[in-house]
C-alpha positions in Angstrom: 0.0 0.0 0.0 2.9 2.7 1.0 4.5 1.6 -2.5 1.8 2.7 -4.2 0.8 5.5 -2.5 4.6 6.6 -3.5 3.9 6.0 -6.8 0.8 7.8 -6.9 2.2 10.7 -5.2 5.2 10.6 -7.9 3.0 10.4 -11.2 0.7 13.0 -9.7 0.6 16.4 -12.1 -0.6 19.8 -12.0 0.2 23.2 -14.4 3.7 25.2 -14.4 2.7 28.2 -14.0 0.0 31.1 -13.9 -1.3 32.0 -17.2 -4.4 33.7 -19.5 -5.8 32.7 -22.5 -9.1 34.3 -24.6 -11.1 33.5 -27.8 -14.2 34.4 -29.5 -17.0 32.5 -30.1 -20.2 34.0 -31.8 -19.2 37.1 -30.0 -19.1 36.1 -26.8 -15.6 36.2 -25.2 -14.4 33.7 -23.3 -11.0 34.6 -21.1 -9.5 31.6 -19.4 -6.8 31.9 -16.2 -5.1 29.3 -14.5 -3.1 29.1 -11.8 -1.5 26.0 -9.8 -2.6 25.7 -5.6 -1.8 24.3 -3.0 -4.7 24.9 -0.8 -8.5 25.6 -1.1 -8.2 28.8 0.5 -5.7 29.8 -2.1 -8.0 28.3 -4.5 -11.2 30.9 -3.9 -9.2 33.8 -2.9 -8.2 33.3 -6.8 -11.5 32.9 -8.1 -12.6 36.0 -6.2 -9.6 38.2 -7.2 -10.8 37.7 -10.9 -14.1 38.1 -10.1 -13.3 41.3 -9.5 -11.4 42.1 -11.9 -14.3 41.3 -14.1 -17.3 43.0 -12.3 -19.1 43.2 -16.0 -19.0 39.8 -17.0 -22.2 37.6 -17.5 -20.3 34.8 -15.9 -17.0 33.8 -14.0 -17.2 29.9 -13.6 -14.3 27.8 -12.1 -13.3 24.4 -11.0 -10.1 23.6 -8.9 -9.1 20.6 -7.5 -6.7 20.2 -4.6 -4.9 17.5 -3.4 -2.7 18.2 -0.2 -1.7 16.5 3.2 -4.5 13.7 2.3 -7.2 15.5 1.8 -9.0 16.3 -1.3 -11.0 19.2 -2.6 -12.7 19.4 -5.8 -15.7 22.1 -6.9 -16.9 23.4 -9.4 -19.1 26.6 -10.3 -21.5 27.5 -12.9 -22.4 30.7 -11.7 -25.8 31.1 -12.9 -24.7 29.4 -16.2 -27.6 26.8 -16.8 -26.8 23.8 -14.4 -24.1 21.5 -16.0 -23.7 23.6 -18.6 -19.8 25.3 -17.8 -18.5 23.8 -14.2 -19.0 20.3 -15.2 -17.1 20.0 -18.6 -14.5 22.4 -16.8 -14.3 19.7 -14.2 -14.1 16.8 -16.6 -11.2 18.7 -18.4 -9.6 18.8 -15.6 -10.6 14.7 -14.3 -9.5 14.1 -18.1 -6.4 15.3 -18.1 -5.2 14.0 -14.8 -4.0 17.4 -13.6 -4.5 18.2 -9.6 -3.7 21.4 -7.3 -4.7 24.1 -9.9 -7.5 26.1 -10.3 -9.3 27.4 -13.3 -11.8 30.5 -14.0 -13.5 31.4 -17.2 -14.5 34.6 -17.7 -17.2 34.8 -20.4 -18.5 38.3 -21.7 -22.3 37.4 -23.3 -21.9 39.2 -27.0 -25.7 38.9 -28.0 -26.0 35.8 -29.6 -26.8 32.6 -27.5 -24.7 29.3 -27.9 -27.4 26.9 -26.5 -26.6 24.7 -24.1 -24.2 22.5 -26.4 -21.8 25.4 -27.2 -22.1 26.3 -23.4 -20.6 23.2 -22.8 -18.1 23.0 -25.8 -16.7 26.3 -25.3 -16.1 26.2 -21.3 -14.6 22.7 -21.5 -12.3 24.6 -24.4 -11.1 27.2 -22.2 -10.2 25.3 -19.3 -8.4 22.3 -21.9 -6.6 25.6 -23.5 -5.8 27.1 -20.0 -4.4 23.9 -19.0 -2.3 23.7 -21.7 -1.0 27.6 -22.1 0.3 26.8 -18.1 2.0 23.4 -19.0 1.4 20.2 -17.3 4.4 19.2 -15.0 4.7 16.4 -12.8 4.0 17.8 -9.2 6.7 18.1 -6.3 5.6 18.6 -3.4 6.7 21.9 -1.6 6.6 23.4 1.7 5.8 26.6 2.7 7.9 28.1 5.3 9.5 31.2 7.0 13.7 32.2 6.7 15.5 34.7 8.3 18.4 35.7 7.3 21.1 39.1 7.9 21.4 41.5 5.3 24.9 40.6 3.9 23.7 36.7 2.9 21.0 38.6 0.6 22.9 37.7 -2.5 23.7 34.0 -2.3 19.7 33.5 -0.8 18.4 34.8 -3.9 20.9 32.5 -5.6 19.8 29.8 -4.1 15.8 30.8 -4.5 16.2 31.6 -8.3 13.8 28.4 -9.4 11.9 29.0 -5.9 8.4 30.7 -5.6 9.3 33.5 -2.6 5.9 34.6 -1.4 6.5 37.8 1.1 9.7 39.3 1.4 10.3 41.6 4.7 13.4 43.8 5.6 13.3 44.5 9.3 16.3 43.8 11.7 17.0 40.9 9.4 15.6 39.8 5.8 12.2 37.5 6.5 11.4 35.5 3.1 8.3 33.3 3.0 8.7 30.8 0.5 7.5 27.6 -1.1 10.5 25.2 -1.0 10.9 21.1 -2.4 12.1 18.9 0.3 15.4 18.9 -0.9 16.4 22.3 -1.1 14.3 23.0 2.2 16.9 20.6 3.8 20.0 22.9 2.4 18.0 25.8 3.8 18.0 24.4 7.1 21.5 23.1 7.0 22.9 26.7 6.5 24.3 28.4 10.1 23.2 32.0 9.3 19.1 30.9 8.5 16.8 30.9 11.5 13.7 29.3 9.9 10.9 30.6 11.9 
């Protein structure tokens, strides 16, 4: 059972990196983001952020799905989209592909001519599959999220180290605070170094 479990948790995938994509289709605009998660908090707090960057929209749907410390989370939204008619083939997309900790939202401007429920489905499954794919799947790594502290003089070789790292928060008080999001491996080197307090 723990051999598999390994192997599951080494196959598992999810996107590279944050991206946008947008098409027309019978004047209706569809914009699609994507972004990859690592919790379900992170996961609304994006939805809502383009929510309101699109207050005009006729619809902002979305799907994410989450899997993290053994728990799973997986929703999807229509919002007020006929029922089935955008979360679900968002959230087959996603089931289809095999991708996990992302979440998608897409954006749709109405342009005056309806799609019917078909083309409902069509294009929303479309701009999640395209959103996907504009972000790239990768294989996922798991990655911690922790705090470093550091003086002032070890700035340069931390950045060094952190260039392929995401660094969340940066603070410059008595002492340089990072929060970052760290693989085991390099959390380890982190740790091992004499002038980081991890916090």
């Amino acid at each position: 059972m723990d051999f598999k479990r390994k192997v599951e948790e080494k196959i598992l995938k999810t996107i590279g990196k944050e991206c946008e994509i947008s098409f027309e289709e019978k004047k209706s605009k569809f914009i699609g983001y994507s972004k990859p998660v690592y919790s379900k908090k992170e996961a609304e707090d994006f939805i809502e952020k383009i929510k309101k960057m699109h207050p005009q929209a006729t619809h902002n749907c979305s799907v994410y799905s989450i899997k993290e410390n053994g728990k799973e989370f997986f929703k999807v939204d229509d919002d007020g989209e006929p029922s089935g008619t955008a979360g679900k083939p968002m959230g087959d997309i996603v089931q289809y592909m095999e991708v996990q900790n992302l979440v998608v939202v897409a954006t749709r401007y109405f342009g005056g001519i309806k799609l019917g429920a078909g083309g409902l489905i069509r294009n929303y499954a479309k701009t999640c599959k395209l959103a996907i794919l504009e972000a790239g799947i990768v294989e996922y790594v798991k990655k911690e999220r922790i705090l470093i502290e550091f003086p002032y003089d070890k700035l340069g070789e931390i950045d060094k180290l952190l260039s392929n790292s995401i660094v969340l928060e940066k603070s410059f008080l008595d002492r340089v605070v990072y929060q970052v999001e760290l693989e085991e491996e390099l959390r380890k080197m982190i740790e091992s170094i004499a002038y980081v307090n991890i916090i």
